[in-house]
C-alpha positions as a LaTeX table, in Angstrom:
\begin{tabular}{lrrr}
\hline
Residue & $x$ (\AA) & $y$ (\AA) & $z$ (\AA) \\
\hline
Unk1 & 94.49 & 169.50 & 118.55 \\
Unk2 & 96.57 & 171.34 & 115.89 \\
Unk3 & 97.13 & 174.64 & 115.35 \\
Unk4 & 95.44 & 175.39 & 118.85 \\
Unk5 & 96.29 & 175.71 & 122.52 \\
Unk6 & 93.23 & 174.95 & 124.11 \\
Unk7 & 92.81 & 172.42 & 126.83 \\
Unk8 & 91.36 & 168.76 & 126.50 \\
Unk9 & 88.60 & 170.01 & 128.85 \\
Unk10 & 87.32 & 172.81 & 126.24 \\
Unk11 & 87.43 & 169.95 & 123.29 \\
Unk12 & 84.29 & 167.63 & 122.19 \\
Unk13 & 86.65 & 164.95 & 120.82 \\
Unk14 & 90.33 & 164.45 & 120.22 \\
Unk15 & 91.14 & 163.64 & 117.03 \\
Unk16 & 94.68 & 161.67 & 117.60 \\
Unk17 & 92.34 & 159.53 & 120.30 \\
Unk18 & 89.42 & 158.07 & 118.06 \\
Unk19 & 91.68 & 157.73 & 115.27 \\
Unk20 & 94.00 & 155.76 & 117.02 \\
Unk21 & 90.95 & 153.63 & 118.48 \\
Unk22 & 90.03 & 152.75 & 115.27 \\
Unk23 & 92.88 & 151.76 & 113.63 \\
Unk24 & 93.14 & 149.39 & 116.43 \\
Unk25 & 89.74 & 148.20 & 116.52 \\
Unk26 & 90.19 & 147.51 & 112.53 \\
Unk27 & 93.86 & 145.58 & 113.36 \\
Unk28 & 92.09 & 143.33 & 115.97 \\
Unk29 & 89.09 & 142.54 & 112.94 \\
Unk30 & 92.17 & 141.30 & 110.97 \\
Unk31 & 93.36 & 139.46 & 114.10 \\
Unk32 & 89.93 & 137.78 & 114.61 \\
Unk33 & 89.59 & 137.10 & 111.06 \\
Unk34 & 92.32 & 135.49 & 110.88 \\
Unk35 & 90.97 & 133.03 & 113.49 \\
Unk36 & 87.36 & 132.82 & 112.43 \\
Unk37 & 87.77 & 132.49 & 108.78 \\
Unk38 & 91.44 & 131.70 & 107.67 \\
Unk39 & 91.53 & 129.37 & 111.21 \\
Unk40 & 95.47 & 130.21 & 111.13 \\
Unk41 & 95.08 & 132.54 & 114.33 \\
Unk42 & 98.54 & 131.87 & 116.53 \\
Unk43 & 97.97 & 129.87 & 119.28 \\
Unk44 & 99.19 & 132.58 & 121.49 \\
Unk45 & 102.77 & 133.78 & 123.02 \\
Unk46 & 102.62 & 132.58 & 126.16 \\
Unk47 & 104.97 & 132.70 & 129.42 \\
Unk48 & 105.13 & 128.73 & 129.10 \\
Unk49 & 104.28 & 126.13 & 126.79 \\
Unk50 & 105.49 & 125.46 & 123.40 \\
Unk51 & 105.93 & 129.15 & 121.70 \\
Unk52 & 104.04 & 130.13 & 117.98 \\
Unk53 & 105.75 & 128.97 & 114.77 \\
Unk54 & 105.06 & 130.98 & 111.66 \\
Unk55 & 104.35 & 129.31 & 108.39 \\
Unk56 & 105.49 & 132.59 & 106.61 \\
Unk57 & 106.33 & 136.30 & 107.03 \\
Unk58 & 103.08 & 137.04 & 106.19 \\
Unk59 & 101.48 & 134.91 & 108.71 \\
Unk60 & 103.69 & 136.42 & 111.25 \\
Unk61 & 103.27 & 139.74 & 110.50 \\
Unk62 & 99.22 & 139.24 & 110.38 \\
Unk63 & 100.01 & 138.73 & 113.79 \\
Unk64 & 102.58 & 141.42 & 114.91 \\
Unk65 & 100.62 & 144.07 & 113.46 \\
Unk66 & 97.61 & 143.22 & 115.72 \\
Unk67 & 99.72 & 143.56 & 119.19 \\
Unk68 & 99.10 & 147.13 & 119.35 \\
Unk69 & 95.61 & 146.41 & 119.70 \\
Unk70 & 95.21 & 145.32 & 123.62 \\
Unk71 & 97.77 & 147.65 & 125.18 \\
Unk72 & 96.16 & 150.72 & 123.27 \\
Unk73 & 92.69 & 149.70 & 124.81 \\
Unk74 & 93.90 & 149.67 & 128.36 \\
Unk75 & 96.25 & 152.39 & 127.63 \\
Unk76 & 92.99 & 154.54 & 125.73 \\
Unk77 & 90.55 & 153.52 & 128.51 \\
Unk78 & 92.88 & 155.19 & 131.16 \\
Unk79 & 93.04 & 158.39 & 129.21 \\
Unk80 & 89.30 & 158.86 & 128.27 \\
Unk81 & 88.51 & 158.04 & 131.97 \\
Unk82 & 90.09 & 161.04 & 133.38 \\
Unk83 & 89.20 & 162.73 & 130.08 \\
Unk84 & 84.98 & 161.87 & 131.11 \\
Unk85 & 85.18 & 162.42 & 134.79 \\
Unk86 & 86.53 & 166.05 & 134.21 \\
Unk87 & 83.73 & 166.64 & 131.89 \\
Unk88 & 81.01 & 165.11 & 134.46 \\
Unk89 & 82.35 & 167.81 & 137.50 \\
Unk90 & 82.19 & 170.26 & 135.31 \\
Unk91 & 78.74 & 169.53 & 134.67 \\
Unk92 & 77.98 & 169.39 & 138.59 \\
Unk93 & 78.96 & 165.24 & 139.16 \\
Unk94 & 80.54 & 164.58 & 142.36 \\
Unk95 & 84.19 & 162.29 & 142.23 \\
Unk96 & 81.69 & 159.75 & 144.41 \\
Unk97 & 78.72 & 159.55 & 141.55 \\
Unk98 & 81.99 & 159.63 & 138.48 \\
Unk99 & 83.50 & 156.78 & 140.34 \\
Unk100 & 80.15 & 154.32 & 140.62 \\
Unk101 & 79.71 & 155.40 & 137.08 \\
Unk102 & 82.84 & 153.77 & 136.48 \\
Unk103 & 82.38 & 150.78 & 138.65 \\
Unk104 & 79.11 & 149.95 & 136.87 \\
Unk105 & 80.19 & 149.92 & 133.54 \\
Unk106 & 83.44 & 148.64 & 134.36 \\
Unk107 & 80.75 & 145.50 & 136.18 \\
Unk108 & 79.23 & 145.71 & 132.60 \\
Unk109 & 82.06 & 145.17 & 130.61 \\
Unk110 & 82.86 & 141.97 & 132.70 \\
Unk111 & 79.34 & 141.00 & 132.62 \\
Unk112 & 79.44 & 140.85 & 129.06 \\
Unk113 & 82.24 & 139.38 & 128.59 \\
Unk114 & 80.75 & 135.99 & 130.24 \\
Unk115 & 77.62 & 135.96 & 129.12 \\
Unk116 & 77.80 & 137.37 & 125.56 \\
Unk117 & 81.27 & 138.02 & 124.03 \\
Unk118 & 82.14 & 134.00 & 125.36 \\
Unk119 & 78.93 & 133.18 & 122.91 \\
Unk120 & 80.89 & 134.28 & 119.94 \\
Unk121 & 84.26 & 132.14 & 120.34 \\
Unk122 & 81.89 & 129.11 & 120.78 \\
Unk123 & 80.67 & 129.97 & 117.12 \\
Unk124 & 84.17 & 129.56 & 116.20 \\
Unk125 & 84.25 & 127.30 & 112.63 \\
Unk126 & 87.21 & 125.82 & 114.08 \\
Unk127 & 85.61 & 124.55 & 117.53 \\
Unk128 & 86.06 & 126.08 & 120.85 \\
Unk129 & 86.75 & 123.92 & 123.64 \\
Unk130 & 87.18 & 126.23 & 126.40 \\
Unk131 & 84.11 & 126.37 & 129.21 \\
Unk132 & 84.97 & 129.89 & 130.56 \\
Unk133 & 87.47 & 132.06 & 129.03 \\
Unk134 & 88.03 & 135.54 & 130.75 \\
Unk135 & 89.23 & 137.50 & 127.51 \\
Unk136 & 90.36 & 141.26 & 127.32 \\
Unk137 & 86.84 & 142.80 & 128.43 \\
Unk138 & 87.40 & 141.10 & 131.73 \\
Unk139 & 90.84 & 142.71 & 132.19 \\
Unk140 & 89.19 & 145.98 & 130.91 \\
Unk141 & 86.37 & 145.99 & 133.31 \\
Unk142 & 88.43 & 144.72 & 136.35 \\
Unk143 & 91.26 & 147.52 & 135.32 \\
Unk144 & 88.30 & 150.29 & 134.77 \\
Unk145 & 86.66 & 149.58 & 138.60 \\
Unk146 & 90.30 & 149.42 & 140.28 \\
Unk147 & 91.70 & 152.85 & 138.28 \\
Unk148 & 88.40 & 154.69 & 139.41 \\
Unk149 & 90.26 & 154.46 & 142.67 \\
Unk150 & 93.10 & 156.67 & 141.84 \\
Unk151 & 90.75 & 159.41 & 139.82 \\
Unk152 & 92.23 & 161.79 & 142.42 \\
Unk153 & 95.87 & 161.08 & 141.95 \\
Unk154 & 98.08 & 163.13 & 139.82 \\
Unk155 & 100.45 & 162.17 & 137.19 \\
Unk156 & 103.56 & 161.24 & 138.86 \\
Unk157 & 101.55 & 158.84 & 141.03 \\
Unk158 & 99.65 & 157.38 & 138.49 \\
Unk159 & 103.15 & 156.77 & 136.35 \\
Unk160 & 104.99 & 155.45 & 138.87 \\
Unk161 & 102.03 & 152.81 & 140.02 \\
Unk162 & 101.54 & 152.25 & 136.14 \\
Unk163 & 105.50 & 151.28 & 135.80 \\
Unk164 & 105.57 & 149.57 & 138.84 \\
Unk165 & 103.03 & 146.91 & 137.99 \\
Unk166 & 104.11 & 146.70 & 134.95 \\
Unk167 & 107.74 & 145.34 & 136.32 \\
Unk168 & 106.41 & 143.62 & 139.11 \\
Unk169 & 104.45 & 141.48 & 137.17 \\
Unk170 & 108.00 & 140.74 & 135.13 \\
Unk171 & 109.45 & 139.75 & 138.67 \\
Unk172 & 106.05 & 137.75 & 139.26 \\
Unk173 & 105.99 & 135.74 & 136.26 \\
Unk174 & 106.60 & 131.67 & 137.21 \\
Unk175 & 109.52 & 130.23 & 135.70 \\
Unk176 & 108.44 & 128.03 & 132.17 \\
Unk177 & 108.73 & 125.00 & 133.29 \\
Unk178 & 105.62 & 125.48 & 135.90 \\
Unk179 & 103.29 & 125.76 & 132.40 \\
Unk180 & 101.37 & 122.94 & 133.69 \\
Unk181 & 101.52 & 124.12 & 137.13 \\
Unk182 & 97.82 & 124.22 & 138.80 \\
Unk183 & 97.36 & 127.16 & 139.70 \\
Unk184 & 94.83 & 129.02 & 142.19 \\
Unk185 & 91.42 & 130.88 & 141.10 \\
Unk186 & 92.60 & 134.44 & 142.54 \\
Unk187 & 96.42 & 133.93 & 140.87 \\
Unk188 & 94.98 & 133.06 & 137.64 \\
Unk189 & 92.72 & 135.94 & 137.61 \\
Unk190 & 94.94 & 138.52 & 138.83 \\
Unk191 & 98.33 & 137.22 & 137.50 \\
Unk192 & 99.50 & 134.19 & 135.63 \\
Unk193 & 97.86 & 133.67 & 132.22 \\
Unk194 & 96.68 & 130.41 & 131.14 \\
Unk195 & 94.63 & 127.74 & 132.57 \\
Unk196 & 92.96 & 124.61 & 131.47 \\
Unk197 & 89.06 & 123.74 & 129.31 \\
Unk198 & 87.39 & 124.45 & 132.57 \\
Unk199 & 88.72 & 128.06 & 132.76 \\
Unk200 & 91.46 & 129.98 & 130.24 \\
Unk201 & 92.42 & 133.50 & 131.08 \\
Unk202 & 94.24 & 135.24 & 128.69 \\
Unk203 & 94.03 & 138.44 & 130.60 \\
Unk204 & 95.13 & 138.91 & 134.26 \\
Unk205 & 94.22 & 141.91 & 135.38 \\
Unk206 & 97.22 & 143.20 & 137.27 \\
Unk207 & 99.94 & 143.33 & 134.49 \\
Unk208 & 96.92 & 145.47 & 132.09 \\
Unk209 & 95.78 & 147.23 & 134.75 \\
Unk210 & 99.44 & 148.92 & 134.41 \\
Unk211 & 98.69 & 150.47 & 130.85 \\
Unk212 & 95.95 & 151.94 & 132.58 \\
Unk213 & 97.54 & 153.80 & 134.80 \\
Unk214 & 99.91 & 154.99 & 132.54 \\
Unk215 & 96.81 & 156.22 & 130.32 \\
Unk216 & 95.46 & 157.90 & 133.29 \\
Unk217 & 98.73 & 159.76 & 133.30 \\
Unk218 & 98.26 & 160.60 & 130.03 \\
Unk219 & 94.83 & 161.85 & 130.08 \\
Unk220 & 96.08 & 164.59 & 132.96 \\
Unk221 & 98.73 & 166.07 & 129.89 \\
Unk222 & 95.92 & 166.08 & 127.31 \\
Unk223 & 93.96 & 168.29 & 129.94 \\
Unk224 & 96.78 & 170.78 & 130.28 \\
Unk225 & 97.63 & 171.10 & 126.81 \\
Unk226 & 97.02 & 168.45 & 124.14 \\
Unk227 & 99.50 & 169.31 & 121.11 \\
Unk228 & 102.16 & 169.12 & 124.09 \\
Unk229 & 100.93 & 166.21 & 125.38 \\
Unk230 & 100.95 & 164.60 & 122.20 \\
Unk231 & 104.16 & 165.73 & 121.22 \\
Unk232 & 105.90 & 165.13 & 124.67 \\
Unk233 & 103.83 & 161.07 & 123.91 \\
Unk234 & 105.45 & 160.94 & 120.42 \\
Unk235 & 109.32 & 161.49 & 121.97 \\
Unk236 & 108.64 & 159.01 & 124.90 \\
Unk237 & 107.94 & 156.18 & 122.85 \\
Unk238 & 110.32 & 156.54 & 120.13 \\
Unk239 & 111.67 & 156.44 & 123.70 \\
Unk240 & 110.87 & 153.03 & 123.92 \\
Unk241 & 110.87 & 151.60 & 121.28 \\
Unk242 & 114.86 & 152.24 & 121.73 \\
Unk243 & 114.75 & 150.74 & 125.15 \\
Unk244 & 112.58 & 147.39 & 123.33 \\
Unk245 & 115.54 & 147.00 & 120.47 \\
Unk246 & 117.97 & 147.44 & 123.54 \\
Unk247 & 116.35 & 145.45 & 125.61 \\
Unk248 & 115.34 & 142.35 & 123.05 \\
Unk249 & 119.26 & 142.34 & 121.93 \\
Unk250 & 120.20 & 141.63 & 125.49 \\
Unk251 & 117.98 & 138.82 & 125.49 \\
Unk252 & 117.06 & 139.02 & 129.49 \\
Unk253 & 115.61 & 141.20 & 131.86 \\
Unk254 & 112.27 & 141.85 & 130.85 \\
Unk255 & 111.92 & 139.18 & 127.74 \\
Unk256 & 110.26 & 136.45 & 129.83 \\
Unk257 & 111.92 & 133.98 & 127.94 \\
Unk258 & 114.55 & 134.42 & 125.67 \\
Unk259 & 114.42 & 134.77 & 121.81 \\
Unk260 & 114.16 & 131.21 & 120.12 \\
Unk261 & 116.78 & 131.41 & 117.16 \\
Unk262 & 118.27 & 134.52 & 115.37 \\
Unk263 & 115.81 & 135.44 & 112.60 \\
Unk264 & 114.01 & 138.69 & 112.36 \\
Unk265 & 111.21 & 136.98 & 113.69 \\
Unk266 & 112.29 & 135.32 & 116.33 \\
Unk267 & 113.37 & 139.11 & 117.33 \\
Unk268 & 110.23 & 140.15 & 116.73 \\
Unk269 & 108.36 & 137.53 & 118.78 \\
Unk270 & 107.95 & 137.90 & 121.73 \\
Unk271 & 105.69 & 136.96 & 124.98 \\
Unk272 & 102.44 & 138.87 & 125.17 \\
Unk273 & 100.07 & 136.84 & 127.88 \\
Unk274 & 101.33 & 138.93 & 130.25 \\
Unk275 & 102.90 & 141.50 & 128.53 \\
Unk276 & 106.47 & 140.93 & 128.85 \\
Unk277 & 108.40 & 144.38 & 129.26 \\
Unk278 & 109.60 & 144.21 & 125.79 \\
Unk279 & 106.08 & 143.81 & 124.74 \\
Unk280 & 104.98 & 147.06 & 126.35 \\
Unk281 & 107.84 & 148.72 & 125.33 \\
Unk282 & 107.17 & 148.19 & 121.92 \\
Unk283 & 103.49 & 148.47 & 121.59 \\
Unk284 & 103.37 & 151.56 & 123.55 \\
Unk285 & 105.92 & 152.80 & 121.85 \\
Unk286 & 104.38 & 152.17 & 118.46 \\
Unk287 & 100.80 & 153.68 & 119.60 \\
Unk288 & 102.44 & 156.65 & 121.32 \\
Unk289 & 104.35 & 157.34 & 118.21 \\
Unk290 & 101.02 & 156.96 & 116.02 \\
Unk291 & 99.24 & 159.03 & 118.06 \\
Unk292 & 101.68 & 161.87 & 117.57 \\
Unk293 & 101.43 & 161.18 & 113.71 \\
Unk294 & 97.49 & 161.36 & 113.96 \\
Unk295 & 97.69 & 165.00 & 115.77 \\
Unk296 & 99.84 & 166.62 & 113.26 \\
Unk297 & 98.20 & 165.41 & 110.37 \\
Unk298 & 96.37 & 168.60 & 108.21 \\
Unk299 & 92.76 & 169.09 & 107.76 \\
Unk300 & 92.23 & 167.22 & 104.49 \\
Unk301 & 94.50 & 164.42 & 105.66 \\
Unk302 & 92.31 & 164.06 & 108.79 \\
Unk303 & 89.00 & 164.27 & 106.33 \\
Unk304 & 90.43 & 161.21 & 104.34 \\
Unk305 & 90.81 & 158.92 & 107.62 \\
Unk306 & 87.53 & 159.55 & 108.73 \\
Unk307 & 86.22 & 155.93 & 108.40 \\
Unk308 & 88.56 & 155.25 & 111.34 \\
Unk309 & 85.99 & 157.60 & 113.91 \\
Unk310 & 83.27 & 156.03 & 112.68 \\
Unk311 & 84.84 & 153.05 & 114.15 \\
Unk312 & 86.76 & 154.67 & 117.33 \\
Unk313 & 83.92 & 156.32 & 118.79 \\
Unk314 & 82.30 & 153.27 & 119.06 \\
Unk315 & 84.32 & 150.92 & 120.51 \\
Unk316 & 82.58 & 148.81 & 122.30 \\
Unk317 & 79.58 & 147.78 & 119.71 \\
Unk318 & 82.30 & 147.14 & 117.24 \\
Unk319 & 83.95 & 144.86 & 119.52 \\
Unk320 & 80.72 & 143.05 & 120.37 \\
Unk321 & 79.39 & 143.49 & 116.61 \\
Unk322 & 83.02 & 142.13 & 115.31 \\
Unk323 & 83.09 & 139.09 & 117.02 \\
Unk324 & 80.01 & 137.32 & 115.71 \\
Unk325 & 80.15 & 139.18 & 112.24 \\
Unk326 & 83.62 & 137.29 & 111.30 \\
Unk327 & 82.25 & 133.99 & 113.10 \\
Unk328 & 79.54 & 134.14 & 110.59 \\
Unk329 & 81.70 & 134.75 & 107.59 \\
Unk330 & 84.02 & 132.25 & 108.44 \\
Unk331 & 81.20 & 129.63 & 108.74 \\
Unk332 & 79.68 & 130.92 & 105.43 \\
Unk333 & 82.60 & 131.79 & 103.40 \\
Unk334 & 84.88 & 129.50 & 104.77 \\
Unk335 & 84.33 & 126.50 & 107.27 \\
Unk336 & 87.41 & 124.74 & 106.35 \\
Unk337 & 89.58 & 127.39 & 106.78 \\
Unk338 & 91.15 & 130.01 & 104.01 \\
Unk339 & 94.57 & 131.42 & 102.41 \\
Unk340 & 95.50 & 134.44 & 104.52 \\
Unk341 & 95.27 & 136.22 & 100.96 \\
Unk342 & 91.73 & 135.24 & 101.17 \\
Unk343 & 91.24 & 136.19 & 104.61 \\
Unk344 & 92.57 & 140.02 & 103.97 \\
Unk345 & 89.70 & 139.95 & 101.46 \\
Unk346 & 87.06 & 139.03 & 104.31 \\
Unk347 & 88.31 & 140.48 & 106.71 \\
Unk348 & 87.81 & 144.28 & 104.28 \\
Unk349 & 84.38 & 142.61 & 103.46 \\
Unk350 & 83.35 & 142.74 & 107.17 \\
Unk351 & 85.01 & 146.39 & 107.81 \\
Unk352 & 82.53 & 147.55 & 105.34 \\
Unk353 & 79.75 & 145.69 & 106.16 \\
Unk354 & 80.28 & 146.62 & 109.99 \\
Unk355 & 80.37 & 150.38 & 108.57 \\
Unk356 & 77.06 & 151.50 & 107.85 \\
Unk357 & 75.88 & 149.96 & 111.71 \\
Unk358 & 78.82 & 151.97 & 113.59 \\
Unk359 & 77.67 & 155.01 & 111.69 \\
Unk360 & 73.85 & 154.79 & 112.55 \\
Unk361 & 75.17 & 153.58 & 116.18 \\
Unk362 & 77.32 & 156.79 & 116.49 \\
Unk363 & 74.64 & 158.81 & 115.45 \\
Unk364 & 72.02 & 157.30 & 117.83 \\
Unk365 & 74.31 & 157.28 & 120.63 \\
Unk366 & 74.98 & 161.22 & 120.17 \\
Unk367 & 70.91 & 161.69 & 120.78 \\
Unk368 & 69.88 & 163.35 & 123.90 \\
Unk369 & 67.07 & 160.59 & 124.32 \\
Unk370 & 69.28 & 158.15 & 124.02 \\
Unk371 & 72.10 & 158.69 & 126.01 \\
Unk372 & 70.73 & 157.49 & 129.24 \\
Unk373 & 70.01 & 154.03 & 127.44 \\
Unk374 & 73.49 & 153.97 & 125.86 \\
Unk375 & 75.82 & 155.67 & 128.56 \\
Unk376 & 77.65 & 152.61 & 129.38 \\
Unk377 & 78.14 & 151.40 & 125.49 \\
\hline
\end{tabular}
């Protein structure tokens, strides 16, 4: 925190952490607005099968902008793990009890990801086809169980592990022209995207579960010092984001599949189910660099963004809360489909009508009576 030394472990919250939560959190509303209510969401960029067109630069930049959202959640999750479980022993938990903690809402996360979040893409305006998607709280639960593991590891480990999924599942990826390749149950869940209307998976586990490692490495700085860790998080991925521009000129190693033409755009897009390495390198970059931003901000700066930790510290009801909010307004406001103009407009309409129950949430969750109802949440 600025303008202090102290340790992660002597701090309530960080403010660099929830603020950068909820600017996500707001980024993916505009992503999932953009589906529910303008029905213009991108049909995804894929390892295989025919690759997103833009009707505009607004359209694709709707789109870019929201990219930061999964990595920072796996990346996030990995730090406020090791963040919680030093909290819980010093309060007297043993590593055993912090780990099933972890293993039951991490089995909570994937339970509601089947049998409630799936409810709200079948509200879609636009129809929903699929029978079983497993969407990003899948990969976040599976990725929160596994990284509960390595709770005792220290940095290096945790980095190198993090990096080394995150390149193996480069050297992993099938070649394009398999798209329509069938293939098995445990494959599709762990590694290779994609799928068919009796299951979709849009989020492996292995290649995420990489972000959270590296998050978990993370988390150990913030508990030695944070305004270092921050600051030493801030270098690393402008870091990066070098290596990305680097990387995306060569056009190889670490693409997935090469750029499609020479625009800006076609720079710009690039594969995200799995993340290609260009894909991490620049959305880790960009929310490593934010993050720095967010911890050096002043006082009355941090006073004026405080709509975003309404939002941050509540992740997970927004997420839930988000999803059938913007199905709503899309049926209500728009069942045909909108302008993305239009859609910006929603989209702020359900930020602020989502505000007032994140608040009372926040507040409720904060309640000594009520934390052992709303742990896990």
């Amino acid at each position: 925190m600025k303008g202090t030394t102290r340790t992660a472990s002597k701090a309530s919250r960080l403010f660099a952490l929830d603020a950068q939560r909820g600017l996500i959190l707001v980024l993916m509303a505009l992503d999932h607005a953009s589906h529910f209510v303008a029905q213009k969401h991108s049909p995804g960029e894929y390892w295989g099968g025919p690759f997103p067109a833009y009707e505009s630069a607004l359209a694709f930049l709707t789109r870019l902008v929201t990219h930061l959202c999964a990595p920072g959640f796996f990346f996030l999750m990995g730090a406020g793990m090791v963040l919680f479980a030093s909290a819980r022993r010093r309060e007297g938990w043993r590593m055993p009890a912090v780990m099933g903690h972890f293993f039951l809402r991490g089995g909570l996360l994937v339970a509601l990801q089947f049998l409630v979040v799936n409810r709200a893409w079948e509200l879609s305006p636009g129809g929903w086809v699929v029978e079983t998607y497993a969407g990003v709280l899948f990969a976040l639960g599976g990725a929160m169980m596994l990284s509960s593991l390595l709770l005792w590891a220290r940095p290096p480990l945790l980095l190198g592990a993090g990096v080394a999924l995150l390149l193996g599942a480069q050297l992993l990826v099938p070649s394009p022209v398999l798209w329509t390749h069938a293939f098995s149950l445990p494959v599709r869940l762990l590694l290779v995207p994609g799928g068919d209307l009796t299951l979709w998976v849009n989020y492996p586990l292995l290649p995420w579960l990489g972000l959270a490692l590296l998050g978990m490495g993370f988390g150990h700085w913030l508990m030695e010092n944070p305004d270092r860790a921050f600051r030493r998080g801030c270098r690393l991925g402008l870091a990066l984001l070098l290596a990305f521009i680097l990387l995306r000129l060569a056009n190889g190693l670490g693409n997935i599949r090469p750029r499609e033409g020479g625009s800006w755009i076609d720079f710009l897009n690039i594969v995200k189910y799995p993340p290609s390495l260009v894909f991490t390198l620049l959305t880790l970059g960009l929310n490593l660099a934010l993050m720095g931003l967010w911890n050096r901000l002043s006082s009355g700066l941090r006073r004026f963004f405080q709509p975003l930790l309404v939002y941050g510290r509540v992740p997970l009801f927004f997420y839930v809360a988000h999803l059938f909010l913007y199905a709503a307004l899309g049926h209500v406001l728009a069942s045909g489909g909108t302008t993305y103009p239009r859609m910006y407009l929603y989209w702020l309409l359900g930020l602020l009508l989502l505000y007032p129950p994140c608040l009372g949430y926040g507040w409720l969750k904060g309640r000594p009576f009520a934390r052992p109802f709303l742990r896990f949440f």
